[in-house]
C-alpha positions as CSV (number, residue, x, y, z in Angstrom):
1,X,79.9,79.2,108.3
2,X,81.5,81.9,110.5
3,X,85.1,81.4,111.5
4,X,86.1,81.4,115.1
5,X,88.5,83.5,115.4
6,X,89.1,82.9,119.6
7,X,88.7,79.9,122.2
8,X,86.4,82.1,123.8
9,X,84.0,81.6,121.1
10,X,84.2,78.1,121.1
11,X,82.5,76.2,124.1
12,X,84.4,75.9,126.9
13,X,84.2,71.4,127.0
14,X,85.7,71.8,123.2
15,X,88.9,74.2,124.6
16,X,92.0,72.4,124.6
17,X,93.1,73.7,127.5
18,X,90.3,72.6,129.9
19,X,89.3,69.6,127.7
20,X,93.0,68.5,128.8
21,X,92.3,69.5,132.5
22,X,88.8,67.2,132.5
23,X,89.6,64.4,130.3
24,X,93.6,63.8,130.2
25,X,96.1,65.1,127.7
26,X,95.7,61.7,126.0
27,X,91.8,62.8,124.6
28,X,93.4,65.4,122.9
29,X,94.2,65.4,118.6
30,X,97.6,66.3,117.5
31,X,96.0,70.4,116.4
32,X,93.9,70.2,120.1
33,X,97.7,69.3,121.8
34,X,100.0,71.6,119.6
35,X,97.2,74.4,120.2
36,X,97.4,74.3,124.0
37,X,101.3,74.6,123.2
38,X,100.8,77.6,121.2
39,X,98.7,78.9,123.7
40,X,97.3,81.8,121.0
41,X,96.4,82.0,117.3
42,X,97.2,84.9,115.1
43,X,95.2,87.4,113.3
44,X,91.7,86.2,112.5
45,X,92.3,82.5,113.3
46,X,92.3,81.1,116.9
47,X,95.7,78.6,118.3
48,X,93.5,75.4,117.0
49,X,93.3,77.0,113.3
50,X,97.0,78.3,113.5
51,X,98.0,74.8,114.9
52,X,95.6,73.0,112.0
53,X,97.5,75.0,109.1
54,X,100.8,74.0,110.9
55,X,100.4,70.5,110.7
56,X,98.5,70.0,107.4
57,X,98.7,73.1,105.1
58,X,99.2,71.8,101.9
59,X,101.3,74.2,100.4
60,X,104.3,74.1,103.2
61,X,105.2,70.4,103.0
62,X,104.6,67.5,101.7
63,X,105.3,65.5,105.1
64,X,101.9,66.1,106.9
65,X,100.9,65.9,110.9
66,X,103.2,66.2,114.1
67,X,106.1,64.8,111.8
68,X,106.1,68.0,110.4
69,X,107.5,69.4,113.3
70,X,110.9,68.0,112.9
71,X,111.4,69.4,109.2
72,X,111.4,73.1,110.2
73,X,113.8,75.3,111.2
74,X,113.3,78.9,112.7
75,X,113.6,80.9,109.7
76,X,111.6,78.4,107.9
77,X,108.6,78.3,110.4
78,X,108.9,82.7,110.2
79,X,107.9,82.0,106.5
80,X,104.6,80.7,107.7
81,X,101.4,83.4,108.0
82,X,101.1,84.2,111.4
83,X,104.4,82.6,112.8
84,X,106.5,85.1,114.2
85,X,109.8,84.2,116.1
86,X,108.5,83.2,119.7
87,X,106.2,80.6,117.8
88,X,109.3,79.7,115.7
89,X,111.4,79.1,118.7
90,X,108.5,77.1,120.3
91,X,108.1,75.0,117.4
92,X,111.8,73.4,117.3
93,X,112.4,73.9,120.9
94,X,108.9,70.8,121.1
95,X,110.6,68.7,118.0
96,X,113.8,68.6,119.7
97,X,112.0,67.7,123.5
98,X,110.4,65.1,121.8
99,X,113.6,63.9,119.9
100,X,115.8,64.1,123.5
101,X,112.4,62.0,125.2
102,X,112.7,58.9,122.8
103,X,116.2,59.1,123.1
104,X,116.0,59.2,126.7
105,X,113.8,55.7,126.7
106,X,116.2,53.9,125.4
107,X,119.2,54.5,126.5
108,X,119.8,52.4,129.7
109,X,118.9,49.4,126.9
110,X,121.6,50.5,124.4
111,X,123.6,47.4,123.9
112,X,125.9,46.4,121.1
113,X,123.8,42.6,121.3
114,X,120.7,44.5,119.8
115,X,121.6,46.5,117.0
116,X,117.9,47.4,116.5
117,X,117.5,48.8,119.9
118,X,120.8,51.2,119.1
119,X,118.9,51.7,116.2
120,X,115.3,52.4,117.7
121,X,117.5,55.3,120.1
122,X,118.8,57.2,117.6
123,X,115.9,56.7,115.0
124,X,114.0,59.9,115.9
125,X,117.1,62.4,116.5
126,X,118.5,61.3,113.0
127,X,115.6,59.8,110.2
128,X,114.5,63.6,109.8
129,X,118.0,64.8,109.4
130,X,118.0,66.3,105.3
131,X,122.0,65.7,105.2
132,X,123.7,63.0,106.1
133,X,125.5,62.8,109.7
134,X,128.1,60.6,110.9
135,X,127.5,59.7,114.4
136,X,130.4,58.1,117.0
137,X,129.4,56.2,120.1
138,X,131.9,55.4,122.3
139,X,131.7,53.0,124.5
140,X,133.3,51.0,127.6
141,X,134.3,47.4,128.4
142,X,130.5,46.6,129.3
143,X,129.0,48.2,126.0
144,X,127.4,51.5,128.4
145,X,127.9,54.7,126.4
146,X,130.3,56.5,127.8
147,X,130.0,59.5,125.3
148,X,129.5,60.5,121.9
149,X,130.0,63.1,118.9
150,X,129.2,63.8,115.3
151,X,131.7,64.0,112.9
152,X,130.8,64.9,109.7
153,X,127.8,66.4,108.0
154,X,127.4,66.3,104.2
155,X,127.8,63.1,101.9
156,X,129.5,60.1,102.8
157,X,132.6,60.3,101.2
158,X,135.4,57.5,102.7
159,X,138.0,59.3,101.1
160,X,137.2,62.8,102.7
161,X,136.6,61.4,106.4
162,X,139.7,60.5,108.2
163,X,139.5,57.6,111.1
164,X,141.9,59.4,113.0
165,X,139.2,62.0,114.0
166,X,137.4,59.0,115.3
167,X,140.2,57.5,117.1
168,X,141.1,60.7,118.5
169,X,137.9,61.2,120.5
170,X,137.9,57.5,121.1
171,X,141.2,57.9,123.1
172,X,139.7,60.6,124.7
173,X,137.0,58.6,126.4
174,X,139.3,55.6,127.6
175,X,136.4,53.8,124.7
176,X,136.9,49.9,124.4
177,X,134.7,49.7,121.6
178,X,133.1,52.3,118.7
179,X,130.1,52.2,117.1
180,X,129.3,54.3,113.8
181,X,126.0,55.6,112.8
182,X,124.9,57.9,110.0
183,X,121.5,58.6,108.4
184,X,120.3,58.4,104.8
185,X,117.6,61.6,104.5
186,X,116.4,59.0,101.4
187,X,115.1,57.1,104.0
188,X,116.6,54.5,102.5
189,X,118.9,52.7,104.6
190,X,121.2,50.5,101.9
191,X,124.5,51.1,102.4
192,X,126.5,52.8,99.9
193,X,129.6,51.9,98.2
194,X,131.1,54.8,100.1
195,X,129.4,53.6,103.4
196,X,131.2,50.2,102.7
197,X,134.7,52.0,102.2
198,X,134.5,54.3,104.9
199,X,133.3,51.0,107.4
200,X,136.3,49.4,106.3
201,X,138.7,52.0,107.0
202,X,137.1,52.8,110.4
203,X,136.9,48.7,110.9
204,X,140.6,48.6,110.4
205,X,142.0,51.1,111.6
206,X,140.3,50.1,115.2
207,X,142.1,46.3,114.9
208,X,145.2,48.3,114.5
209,X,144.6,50.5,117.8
210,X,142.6,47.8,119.8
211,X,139.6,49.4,119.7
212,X,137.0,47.5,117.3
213,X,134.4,48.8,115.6
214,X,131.5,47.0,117.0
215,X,129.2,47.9,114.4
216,X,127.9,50.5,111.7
217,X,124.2,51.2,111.5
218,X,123.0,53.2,108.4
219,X,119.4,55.1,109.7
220,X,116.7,55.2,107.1
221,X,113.3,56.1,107.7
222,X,111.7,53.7,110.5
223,X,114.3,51.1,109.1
224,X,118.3,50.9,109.6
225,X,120.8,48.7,108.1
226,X,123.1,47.4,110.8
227,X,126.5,45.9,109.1
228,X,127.0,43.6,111.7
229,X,123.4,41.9,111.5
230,X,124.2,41.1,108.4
231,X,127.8,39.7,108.6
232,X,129.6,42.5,106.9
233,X,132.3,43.5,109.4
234,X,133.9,39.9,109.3
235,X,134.1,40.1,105.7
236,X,135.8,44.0,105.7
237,X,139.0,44.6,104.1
238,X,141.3,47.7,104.6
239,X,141.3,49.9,101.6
């Protein structure tokens, strides 16, 4: 079979472009949606062939379909046949909208009563993440964000992360409570030994200061680990 190797050759109710213009974006596969994005292919393959290998060439990644847009980074996407910079730059530039859109959703619902809504609001800025991130949320009397900050990348290590940082910002932002997230890139969400060391320093050194930490959520992959939902931060100790 002859490849295409334009739109033009293919007819025009199977286009991307105009099959979104007649039918809705919503008729559209992930390669038909990422190809109108692209807009064009590259040499001897058309935007739905480029946007096909994309999303499911075997030998880039193991993660296959649109979640493979969150795992690449510029000079990672250049590596890729036919992917120069612009297409690089258009790749992250999506993964991040659509990271800053489900944030977006949730965020007039973010409430310290419902760790797994704090949970569903970071999930997809964070479960991609291949090192872990601590997180800070600051927020006011009536648990609405009033700002936030990462404050370490790497390993969880209690010993290496000082709560002053923390408390610092916290200050900062008038905060009356914090909350704490970091991700596992595992995907597993069980909480370390060093997540339980550096919870208990954080935990105690906010009774000291009057500023409690309301709770600690550990992101794993669709899952999360909230140390409040299950009764951990009444049973922390300073160390």
């Amino acid at each position: 079979m002859e490849q295409k190797h334009t739109i033009n050759t293919i007819p025009e109710s199977e286009r991307p472009y105009e099959k979104c213009i007649a039918c809705g974006p919503d008729h559209l596969t992930d390669t038909e949606l990422l190809a109108v994005m692209l807009r064009t292919g590259s040499v001897g393959e058309n935007a739905l062939a480029l946007a096909q290998r994309i999303l499911y060439d075997p030998d880039m990644s193991s993660v296959k379909g649109v979640a493979r847009l969150t795992q690449g980074y510029v000079r990672e996407w250049m590596h890729l046949r036919g992917i120069g910079q612009v297409k690089a730059v258009q790749l992250v530039c999506l993964a991040e909208l659509a990271k800053r859109i489900s944030r977006t959703s949730y965020t007039d619902r973010l409430t310290l009563s419902s760790p797994s809504c704090v949970a569903e609001t970071y999930m997809e800025g964070m479960r991609h993440l291949r090192q872990e991130i601590i997180k800070v949320v600051f927020l006011d009397s009536k648990t609405k964000k009033m700002g936030e900050c990462d404050i370490s990348k790497g390993t969880v290590n209690a010993s290496l992360i000082s709560p002053r940082e923390i408390f610092i910002q916290a200050v900062h932002y008038d905060a009356v409570f914090i909350l704490v997230l970091h991700n596992h890139p595992s995907g597993d969400p069980t909480p370390s030994q060093a997540d339980i060391d550096l919870t208990n320093r954080i935990a105690y050194a906010g009774q000291m200061l009057g500023i409690p930490l309301a709770d600690h959520i550990v992101i794993g992959d669709r899952c999360y680990f909230s140390f409040e939902e299950h009764g951990l931060l009444s049973e922390l100790k300073p160390v």
